[in-house]
DSSP file (Angstrom, degrees, kcal/mol; ACC not computed):
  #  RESIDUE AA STRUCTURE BP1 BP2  ACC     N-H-->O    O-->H-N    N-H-->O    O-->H-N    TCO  KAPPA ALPHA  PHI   PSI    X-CA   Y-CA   Z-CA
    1    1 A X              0   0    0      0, 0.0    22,-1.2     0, 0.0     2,-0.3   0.000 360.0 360.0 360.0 128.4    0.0    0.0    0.0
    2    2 A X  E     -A   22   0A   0     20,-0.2     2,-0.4    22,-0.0    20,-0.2  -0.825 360.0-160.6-112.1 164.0    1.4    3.5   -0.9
    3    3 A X  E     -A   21   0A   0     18,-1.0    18,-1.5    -2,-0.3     2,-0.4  -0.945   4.8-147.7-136.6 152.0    0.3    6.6    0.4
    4    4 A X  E     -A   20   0A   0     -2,-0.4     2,-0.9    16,-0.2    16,-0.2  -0.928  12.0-175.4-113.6  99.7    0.8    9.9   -0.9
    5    5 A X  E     -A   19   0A   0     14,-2.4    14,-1.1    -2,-0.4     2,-0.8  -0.767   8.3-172.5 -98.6 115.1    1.1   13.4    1.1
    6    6 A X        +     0   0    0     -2,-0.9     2,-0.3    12,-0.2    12,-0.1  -0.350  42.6 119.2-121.0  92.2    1.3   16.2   -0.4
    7    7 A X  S    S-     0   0    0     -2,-0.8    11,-0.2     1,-0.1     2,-0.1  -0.637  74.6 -90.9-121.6-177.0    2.0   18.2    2.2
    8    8 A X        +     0   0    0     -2,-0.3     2,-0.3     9,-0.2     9,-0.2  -0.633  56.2 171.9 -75.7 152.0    5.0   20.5    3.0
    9    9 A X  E     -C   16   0B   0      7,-2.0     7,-2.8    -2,-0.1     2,-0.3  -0.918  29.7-144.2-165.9 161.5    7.9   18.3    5.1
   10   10 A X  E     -C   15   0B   0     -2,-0.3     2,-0.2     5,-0.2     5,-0.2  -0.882  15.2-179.3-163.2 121.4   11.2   18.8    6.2
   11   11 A X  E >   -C   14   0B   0      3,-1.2     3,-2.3    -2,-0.3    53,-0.2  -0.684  65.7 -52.3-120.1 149.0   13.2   15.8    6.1
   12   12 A X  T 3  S-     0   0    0     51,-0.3    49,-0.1     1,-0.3    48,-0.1   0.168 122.2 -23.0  -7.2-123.9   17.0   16.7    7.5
   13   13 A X  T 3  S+     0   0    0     -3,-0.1     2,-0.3    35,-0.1    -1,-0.3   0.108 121.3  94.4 -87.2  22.6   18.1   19.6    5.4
   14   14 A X  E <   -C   11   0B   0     -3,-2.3    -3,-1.2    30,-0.1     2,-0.5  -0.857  56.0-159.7-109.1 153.9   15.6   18.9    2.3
   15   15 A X  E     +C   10   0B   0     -2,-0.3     2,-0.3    -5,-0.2    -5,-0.2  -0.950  18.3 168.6-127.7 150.7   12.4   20.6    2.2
   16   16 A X  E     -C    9   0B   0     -7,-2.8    -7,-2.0    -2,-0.5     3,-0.1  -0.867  36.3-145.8-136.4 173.9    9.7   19.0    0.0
   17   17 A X  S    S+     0   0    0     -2,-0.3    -9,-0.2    -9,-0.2     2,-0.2  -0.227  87.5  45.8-138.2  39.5    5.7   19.6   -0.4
   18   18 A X        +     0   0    0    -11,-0.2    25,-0.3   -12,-0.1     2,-0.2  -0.837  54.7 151.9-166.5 156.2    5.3   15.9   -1.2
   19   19 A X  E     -A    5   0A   0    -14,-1.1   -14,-2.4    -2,-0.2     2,-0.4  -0.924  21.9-143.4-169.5 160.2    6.3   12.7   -0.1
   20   20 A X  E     -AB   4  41A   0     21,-2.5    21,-2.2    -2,-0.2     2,-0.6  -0.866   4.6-154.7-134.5 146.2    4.9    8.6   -0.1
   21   21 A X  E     -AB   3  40A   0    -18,-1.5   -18,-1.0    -2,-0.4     2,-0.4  -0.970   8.9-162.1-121.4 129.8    5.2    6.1    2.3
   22   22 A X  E     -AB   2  39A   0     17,-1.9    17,-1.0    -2,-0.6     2,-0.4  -0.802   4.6-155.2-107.6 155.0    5.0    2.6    0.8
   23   23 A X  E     - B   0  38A   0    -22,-1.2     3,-0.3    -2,-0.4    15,-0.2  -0.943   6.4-173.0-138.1 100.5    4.2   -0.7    3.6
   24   24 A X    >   +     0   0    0     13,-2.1     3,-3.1    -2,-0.4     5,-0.1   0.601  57.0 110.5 -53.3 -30.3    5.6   -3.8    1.9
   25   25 A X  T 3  S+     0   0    0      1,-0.4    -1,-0.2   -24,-0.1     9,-0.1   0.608  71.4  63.1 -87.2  -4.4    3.8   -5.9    5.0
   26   26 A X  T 3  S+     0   0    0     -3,-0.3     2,-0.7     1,-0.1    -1,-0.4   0.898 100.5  71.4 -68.4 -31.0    1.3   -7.3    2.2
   27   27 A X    X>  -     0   0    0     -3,-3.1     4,-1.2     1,-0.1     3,-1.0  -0.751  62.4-159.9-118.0 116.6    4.5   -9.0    0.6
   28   28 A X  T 34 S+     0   0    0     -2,-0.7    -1,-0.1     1,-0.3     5,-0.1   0.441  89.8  58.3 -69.7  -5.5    6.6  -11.8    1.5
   29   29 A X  T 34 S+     0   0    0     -5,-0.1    -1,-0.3     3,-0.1     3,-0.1  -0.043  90.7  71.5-129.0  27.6    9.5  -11.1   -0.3
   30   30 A X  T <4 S-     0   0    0     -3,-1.0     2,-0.2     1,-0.5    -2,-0.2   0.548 116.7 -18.0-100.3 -63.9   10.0   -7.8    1.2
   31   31 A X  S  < S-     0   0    0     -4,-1.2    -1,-0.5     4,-0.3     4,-0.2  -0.950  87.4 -73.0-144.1 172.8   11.2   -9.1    4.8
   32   32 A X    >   -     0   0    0     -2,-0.2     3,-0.7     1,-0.1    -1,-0.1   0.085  65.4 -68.5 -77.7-177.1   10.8  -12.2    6.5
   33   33 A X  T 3  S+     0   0    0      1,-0.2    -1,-0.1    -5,-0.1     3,-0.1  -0.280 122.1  26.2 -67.6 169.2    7.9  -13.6    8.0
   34   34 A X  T 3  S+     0   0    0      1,-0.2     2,-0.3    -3,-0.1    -1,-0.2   0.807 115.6  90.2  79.2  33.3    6.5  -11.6   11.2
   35   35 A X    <   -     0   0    0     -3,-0.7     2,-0.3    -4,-0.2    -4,-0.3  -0.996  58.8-162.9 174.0 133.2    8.2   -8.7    9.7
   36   36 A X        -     0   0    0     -2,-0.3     2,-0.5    -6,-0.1    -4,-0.1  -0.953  16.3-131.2-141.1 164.9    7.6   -5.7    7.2
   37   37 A X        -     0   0    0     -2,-0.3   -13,-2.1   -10,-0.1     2,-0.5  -0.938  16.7-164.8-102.6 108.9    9.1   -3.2    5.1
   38   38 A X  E     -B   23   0A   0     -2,-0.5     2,-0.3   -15,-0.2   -15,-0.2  -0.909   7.6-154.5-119.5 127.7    8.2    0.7    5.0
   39   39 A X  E     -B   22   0A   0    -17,-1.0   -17,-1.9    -2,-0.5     2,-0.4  -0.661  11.8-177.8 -32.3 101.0    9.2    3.1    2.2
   40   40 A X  E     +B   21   0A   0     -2,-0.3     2,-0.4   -19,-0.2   -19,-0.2  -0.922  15.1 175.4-119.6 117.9    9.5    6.7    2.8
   41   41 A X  E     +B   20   0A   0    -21,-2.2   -21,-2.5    -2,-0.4     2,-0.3  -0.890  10.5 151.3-108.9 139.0   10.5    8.7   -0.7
   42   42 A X        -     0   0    0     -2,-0.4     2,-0.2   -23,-0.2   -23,-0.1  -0.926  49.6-100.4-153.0 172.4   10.9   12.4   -1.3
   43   43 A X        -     0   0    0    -25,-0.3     2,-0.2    -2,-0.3   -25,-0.1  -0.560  33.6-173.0 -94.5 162.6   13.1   14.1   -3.8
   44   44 A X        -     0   0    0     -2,-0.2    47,-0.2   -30,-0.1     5,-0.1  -0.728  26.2-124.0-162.6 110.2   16.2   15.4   -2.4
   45   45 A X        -     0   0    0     -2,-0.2     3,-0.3     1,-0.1     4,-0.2  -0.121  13.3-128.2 -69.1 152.5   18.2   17.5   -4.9
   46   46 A X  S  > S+     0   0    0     56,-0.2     4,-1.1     1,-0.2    -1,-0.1   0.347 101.2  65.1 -74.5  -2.0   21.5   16.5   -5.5
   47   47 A X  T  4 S+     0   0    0      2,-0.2     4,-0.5     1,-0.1    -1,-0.2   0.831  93.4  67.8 -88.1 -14.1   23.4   19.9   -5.0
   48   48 A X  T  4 S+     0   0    0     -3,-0.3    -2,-0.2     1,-0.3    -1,-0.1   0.811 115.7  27.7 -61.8 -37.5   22.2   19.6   -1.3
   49   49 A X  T >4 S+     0   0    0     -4,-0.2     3,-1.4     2,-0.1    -1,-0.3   0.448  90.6  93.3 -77.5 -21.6   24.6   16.7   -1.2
   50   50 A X  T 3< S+     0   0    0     -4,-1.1    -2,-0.1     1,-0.3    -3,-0.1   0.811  96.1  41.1 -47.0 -37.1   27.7   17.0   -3.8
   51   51 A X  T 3  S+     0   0    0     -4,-0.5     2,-0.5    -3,-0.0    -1,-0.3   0.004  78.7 123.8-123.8   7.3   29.7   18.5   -1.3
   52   52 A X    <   -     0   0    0     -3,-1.4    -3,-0.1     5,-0.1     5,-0.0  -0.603  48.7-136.7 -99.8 177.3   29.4   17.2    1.5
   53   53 A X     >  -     0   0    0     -2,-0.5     4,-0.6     1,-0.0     5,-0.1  -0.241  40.9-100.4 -83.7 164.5   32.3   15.4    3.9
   54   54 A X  H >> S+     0   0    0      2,-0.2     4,-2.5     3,-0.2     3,-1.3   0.975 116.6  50.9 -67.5 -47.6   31.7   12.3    5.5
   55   55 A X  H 3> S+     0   0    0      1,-0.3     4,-1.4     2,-0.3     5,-0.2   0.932 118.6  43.0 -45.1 -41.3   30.7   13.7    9.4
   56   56 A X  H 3> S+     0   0    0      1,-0.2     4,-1.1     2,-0.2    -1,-0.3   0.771 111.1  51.0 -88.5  -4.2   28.3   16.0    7.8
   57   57 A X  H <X S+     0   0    0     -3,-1.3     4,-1.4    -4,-0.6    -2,-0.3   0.783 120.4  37.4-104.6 -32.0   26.9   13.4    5.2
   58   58 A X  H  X S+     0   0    0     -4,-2.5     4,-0.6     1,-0.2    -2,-0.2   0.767 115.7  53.1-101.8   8.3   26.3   10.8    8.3
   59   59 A X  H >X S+     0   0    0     -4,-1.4     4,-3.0    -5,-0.5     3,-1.2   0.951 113.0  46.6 -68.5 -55.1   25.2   13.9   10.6
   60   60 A X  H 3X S+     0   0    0     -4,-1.1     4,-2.4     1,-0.3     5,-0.3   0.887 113.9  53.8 -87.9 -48.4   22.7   14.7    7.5
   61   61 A X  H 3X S+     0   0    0     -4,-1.4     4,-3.5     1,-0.2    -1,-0.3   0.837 102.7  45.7 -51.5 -32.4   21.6   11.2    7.5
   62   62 A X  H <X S+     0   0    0     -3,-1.2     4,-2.3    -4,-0.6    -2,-0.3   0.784 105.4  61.7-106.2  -6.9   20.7   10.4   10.4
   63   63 A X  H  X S+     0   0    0     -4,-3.0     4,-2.2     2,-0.2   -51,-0.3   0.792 107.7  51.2 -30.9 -38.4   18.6   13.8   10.8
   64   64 A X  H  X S+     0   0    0     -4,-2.4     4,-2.1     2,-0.2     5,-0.5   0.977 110.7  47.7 -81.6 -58.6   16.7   12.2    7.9
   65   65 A X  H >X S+     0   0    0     -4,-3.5     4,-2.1    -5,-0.3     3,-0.7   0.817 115.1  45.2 -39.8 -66.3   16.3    8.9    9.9
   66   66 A X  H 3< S+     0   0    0     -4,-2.3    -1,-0.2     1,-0.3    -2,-0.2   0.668 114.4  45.1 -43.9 -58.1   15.3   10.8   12.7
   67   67 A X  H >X S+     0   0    0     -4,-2.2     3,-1.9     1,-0.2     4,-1.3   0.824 112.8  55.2 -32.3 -61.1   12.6   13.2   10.5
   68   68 A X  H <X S+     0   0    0     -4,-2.1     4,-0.6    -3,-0.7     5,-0.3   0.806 107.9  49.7 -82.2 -28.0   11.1    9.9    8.6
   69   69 A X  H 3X S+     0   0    0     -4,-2.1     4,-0.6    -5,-0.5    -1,-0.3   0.616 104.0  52.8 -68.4  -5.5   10.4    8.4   11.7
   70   70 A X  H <> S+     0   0    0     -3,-1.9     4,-1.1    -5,-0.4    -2,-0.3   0.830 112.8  50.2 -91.7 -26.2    8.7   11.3   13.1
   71   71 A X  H  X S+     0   0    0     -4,-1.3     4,-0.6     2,-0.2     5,-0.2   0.682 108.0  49.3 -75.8 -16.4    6.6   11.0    9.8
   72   72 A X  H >X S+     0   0    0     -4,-0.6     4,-2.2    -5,-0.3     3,-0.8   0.845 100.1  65.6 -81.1 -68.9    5.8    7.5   10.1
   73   73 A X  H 3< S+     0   0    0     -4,-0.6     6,-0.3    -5,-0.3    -2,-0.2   0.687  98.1  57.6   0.6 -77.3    4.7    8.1   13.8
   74   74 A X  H 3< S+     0   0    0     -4,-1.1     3,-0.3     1,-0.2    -1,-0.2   0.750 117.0  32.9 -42.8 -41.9    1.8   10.3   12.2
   75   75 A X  H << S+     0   0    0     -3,-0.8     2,-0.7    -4,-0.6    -1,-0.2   0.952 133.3  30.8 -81.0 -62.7    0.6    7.2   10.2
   76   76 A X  S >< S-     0   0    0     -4,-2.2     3,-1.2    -5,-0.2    -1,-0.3  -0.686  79.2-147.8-114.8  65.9    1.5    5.0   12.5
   77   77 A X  T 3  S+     0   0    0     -2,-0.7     2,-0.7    -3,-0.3    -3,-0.1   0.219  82.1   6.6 -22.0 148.8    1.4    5.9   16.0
   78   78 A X  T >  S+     0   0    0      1,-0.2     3,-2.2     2,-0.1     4,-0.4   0.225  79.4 127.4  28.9   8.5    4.2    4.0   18.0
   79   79 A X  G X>  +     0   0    0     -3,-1.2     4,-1.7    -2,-0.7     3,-1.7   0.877  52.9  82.4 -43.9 -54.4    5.9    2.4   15.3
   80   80 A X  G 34 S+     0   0    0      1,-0.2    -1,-0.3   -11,-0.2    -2,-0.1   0.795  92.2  53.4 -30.9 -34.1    9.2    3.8   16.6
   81   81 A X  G <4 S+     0   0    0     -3,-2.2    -1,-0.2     1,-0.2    -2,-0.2   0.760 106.2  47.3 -67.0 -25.2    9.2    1.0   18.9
   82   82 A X  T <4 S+     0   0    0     -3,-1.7    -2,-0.2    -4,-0.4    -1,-0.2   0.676  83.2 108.4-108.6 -59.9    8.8   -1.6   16.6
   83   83 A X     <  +     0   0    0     -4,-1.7     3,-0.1     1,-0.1    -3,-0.0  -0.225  31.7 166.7 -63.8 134.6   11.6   -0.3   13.9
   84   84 A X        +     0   0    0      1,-0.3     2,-0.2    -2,-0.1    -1,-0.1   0.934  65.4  29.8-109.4 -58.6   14.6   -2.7   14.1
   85   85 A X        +     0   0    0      2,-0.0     2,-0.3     0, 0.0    -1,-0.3  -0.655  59.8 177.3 -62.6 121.9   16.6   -1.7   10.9
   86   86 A X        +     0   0    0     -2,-0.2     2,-0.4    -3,-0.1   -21,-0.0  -0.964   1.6 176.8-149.0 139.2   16.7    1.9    9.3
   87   87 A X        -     0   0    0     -2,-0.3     2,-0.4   -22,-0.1    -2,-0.0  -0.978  16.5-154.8-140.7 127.4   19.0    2.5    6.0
   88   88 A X        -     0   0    0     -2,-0.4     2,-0.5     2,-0.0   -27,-0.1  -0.927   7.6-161.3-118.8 128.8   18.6    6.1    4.5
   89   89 A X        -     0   0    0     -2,-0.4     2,-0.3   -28,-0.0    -2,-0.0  -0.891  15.0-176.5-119.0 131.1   19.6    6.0    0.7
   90   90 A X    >>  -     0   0    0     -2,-0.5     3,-2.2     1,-0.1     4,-1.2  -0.659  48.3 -83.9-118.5-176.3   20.4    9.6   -0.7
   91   91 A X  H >> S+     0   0    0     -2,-0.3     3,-1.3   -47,-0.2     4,-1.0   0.917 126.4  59.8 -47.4 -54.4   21.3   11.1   -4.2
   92   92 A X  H 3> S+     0   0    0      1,-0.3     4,-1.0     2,-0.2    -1,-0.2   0.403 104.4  43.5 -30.4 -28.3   25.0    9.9   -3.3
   93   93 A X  H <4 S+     0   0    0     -3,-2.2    -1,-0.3     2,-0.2    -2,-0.2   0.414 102.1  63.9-116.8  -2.5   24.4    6.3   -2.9
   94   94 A X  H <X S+     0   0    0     -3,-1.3     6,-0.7    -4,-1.2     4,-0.6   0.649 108.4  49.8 -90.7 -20.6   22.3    6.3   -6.0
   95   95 A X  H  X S+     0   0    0     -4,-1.0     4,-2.5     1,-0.2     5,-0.3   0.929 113.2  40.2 -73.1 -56.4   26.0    7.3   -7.8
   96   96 A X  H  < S+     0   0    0     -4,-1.0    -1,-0.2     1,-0.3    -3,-0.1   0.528 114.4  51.4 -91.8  16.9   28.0    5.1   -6.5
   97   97 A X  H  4 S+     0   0    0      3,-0.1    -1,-0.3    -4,-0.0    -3,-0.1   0.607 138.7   2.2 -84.0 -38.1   25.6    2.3   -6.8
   98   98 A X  H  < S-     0   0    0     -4,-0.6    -2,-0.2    -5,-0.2     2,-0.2   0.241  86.5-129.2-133.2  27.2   25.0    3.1  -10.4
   99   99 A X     <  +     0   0    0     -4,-2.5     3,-0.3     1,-0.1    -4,-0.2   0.349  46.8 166.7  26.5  -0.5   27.1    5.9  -11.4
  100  100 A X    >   -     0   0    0     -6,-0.7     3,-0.9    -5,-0.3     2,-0.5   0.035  45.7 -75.1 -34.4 142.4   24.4    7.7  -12.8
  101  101 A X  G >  S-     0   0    0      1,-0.3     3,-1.7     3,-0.2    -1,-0.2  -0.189 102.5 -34.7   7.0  69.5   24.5   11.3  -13.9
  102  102 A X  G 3  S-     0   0    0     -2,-0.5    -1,-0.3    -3,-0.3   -56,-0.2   0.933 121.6 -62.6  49.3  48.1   24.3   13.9  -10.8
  103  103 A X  G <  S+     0   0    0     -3,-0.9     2,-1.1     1,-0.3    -1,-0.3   0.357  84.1 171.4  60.1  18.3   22.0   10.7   -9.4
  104  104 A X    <   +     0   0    0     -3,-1.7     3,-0.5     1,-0.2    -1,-0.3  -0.240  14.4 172.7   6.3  57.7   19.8   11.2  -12.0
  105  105 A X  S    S+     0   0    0     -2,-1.1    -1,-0.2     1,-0.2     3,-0.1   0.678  83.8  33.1 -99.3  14.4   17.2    8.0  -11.8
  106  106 A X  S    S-     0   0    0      1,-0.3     2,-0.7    34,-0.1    -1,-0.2   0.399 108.6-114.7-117.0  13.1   14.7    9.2  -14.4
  107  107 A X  S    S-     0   0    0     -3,-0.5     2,-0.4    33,-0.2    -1,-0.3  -0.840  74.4 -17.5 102.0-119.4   17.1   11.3  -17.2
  108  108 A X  B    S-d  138   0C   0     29,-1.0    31,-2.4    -2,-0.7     2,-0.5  -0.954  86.7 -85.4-141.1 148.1   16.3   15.0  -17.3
  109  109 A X        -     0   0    0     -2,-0.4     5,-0.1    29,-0.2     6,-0.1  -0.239  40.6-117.4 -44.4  93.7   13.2   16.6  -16.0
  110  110 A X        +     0   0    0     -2,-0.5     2,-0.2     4,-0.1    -1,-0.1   0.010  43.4 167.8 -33.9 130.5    9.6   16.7  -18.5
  111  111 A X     >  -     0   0    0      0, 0.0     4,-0.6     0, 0.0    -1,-0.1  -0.718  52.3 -95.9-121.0-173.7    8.5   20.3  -19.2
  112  112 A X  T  4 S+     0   0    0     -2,-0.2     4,-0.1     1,-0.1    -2,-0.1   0.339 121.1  52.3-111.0  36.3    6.5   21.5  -21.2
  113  113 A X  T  4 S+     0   0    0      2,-0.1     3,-0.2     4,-0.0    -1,-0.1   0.784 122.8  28.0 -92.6 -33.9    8.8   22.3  -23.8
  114  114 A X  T >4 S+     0   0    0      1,-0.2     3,-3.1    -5,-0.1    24,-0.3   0.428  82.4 109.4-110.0 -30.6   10.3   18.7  -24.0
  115  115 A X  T 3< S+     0   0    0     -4,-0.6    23,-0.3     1,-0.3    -1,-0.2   0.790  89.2  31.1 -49.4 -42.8    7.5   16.9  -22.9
  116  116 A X  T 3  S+     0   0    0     -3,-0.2    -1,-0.3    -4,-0.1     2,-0.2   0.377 104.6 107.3 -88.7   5.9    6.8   15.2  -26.8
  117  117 A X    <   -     0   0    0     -3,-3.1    21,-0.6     1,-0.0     2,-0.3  -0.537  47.5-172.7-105.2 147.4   10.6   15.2  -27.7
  118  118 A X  B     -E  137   0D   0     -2,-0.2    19,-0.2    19,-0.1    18,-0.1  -1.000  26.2-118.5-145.5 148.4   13.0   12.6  -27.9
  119  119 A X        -     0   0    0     17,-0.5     2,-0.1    -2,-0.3    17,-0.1  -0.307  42.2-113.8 -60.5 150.5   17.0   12.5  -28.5
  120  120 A X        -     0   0    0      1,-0.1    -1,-0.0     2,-0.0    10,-0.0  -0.545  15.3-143.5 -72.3 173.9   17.7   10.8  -31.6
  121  121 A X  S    S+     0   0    0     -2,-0.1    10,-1.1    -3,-0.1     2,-0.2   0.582  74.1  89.9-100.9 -32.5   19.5    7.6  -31.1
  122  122 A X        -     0   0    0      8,-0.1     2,-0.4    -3,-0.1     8,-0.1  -0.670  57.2-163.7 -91.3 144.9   21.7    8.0  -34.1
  123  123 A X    >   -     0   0    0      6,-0.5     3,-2.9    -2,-0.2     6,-0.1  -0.950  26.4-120.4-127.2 110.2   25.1    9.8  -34.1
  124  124 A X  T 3  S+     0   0    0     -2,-0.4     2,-0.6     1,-0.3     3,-0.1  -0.007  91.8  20.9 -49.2 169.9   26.5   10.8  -37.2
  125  125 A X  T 3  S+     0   0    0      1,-0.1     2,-0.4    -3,-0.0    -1,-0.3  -0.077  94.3 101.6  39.8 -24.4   29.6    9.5  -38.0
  126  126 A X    <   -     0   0    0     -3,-2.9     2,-0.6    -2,-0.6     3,-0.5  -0.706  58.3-153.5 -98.0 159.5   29.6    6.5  -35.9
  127  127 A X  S    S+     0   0    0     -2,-0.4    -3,-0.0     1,-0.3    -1,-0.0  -0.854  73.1  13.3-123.8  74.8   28.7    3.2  -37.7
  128  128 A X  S    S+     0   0    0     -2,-0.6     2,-0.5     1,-0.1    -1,-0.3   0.507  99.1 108.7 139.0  24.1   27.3    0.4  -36.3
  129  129 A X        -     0   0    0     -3,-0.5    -6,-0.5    -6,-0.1     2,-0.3  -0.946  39.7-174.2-141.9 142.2   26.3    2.2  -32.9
  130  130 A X        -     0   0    0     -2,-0.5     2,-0.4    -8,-0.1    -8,-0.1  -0.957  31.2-126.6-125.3 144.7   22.1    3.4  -31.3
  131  131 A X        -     0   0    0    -10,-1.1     2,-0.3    -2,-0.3    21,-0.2  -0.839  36.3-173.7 -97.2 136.8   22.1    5.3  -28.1
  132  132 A X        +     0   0    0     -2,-0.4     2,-0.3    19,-0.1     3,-0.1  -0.988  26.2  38.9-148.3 152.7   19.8    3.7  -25.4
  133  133 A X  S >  S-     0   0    0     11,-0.4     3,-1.2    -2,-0.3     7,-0.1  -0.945  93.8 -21.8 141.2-164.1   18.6    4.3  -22.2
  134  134 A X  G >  S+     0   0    0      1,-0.3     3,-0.9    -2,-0.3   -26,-0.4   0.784 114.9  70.2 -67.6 -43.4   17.2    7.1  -19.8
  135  135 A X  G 3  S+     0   0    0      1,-0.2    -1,-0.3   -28,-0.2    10,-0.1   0.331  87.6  48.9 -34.6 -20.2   18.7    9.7  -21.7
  136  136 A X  G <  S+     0   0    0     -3,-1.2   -17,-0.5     8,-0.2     2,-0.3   0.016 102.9  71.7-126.6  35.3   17.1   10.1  -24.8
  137  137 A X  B <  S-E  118   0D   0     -3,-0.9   -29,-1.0   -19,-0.2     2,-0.4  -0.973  84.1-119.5-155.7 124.8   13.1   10.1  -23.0
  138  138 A X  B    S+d  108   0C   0    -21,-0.6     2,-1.1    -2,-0.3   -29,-0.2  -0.716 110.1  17.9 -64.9 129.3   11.8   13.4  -20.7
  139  139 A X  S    S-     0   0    0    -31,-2.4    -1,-0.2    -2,-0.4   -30,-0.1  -0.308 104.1-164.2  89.5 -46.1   11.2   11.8  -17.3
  140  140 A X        +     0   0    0     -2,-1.1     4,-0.5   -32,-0.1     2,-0.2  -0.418  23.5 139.0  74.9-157.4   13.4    8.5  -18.2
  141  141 A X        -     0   0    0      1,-0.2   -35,-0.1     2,-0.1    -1,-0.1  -0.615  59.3 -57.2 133.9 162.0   13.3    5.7  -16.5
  142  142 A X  S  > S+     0   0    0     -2,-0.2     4,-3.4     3,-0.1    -1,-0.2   0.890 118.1  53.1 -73.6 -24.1   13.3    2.1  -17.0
  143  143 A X  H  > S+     0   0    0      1,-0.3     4,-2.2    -3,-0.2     5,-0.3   0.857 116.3  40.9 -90.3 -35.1   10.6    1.3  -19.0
  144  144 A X  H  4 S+     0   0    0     -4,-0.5   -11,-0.4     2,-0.2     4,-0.3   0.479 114.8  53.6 -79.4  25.2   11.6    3.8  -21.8
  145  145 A X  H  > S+     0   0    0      3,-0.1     4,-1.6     2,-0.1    -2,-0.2   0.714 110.4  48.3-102.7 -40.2   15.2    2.7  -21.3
  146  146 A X  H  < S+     0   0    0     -4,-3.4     4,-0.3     2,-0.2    -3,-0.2   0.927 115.0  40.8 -35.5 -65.0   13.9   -0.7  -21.8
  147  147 A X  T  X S+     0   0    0     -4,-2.2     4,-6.8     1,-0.2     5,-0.2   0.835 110.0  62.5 -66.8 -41.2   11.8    0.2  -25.2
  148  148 A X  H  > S+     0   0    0     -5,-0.3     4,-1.5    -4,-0.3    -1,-0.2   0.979 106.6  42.2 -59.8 -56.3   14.7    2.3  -26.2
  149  149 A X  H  X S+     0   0    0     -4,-1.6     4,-1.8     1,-0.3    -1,-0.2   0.653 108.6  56.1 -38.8 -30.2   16.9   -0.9  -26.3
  150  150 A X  H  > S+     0   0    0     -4,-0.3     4,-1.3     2,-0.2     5,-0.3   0.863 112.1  45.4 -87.3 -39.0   14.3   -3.2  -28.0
  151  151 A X  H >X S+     0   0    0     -4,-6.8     4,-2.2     2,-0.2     3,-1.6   0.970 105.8  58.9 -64.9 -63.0   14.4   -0.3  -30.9
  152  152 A X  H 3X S+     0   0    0     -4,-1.5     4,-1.5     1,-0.2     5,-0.4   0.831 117.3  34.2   7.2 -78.3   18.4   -0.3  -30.8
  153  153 A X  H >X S+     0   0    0     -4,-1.8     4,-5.6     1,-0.2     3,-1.2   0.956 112.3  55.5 -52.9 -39.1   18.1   -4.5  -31.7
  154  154 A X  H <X S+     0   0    0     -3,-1.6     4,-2.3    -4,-1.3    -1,-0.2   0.910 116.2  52.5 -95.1 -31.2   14.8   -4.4  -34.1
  155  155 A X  H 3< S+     0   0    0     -4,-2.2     4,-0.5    -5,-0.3    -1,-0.4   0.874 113.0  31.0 -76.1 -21.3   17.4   -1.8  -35.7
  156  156 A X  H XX S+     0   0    0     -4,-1.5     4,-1.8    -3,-1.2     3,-0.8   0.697 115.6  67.6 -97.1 -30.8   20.5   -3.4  -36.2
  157  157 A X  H 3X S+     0   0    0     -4,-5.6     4,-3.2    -5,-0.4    -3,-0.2   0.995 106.2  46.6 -48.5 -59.2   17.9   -6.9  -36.8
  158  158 A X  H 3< S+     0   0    0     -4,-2.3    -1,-0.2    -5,-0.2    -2,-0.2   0.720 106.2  54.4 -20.3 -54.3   16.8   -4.9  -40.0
  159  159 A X  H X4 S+     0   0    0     -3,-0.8     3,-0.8    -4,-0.5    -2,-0.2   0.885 114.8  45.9 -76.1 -61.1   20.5   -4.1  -41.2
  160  160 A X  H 3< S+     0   0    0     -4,-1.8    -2,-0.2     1,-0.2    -1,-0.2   0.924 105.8  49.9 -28.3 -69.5   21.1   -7.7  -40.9
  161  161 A X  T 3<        0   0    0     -4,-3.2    -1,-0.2     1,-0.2    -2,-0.2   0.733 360.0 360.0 -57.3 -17.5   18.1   -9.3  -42.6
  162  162 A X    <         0   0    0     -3,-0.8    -1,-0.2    -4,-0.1    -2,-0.2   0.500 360.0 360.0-103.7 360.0   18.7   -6.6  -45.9
């Protein structure tokens, strides 16, 4: 079950006017039995993080633990007793899990300038090569990072068969 608020919050130093709390407890293959997983997402821009040191990056963390348990609270009165486990994942750990882009996990933001545009895939001069992935889709993602890859083959399948 997810929930959505969109209300104003201040999670350590981010301040956001939305955030979701997701409750795995439906789902067995979230944590063991007797046992659940809860969710809390908000964006938290990446310049808020680039620079910081390690004391202030686990200082900054564990404000946010502290803050997402006061939010949970609200849902879930006395839950603080109850939480065993708490792992706070920031912009930072989404690079150097996955090197992405300035942590970047959907590409570059939809407007409404961008919103019907797409990068091309082809780069003149190079021969034998499709760009795919998050990049070439407003909002990004996996499932056009996916599609972009299945056009990529169905293109070089083409060049083949001819």
């Amino acid at each position: 079950m997810m929930t959505n608020y969109l209300v104003p919050a201040k999670i350590g130093n981010t301040e956001t006017d939305s955030y979701s709390i997701s409750n795995y407890s439906y789902d067995p293959d979230m944590a063991p039995e007797g046992k659940t997983t809860i969710v809390i997402r908000f964006q938290s821009p990446y310049e808020i993080w680039e620079h910081l040191e390690d004391n202030t990056y686990e200082k900054e963390k564990e404000r946010i633990k502290e803050d997402a348990i006061m939010l949970l609270e609200k849902t879930y009165p006395g839950i603080k007793d109850f939480i065993e486990v708490v792992d706070v994942a920031t912009p930072l750990t989404d690079i150097k899990y996955t090197g992405v882009y300035r942590a970047a996990y959907e590409g570059f933001m939809p407007t409404k300038s961008n919103t019907n545009k797409t990068i091309s895939p082809i780069i003149k001069g190079l021969d034998n090569f499709i760009l795919a992935g998050q990049w070439l889709f407003p909002g990004g993602g996996l499932p056009p990072s996916a599609l972009s890859g299945k056009w990529a083959i169905e293109v070089f399948y083409k060049k083949e068969k001819s």
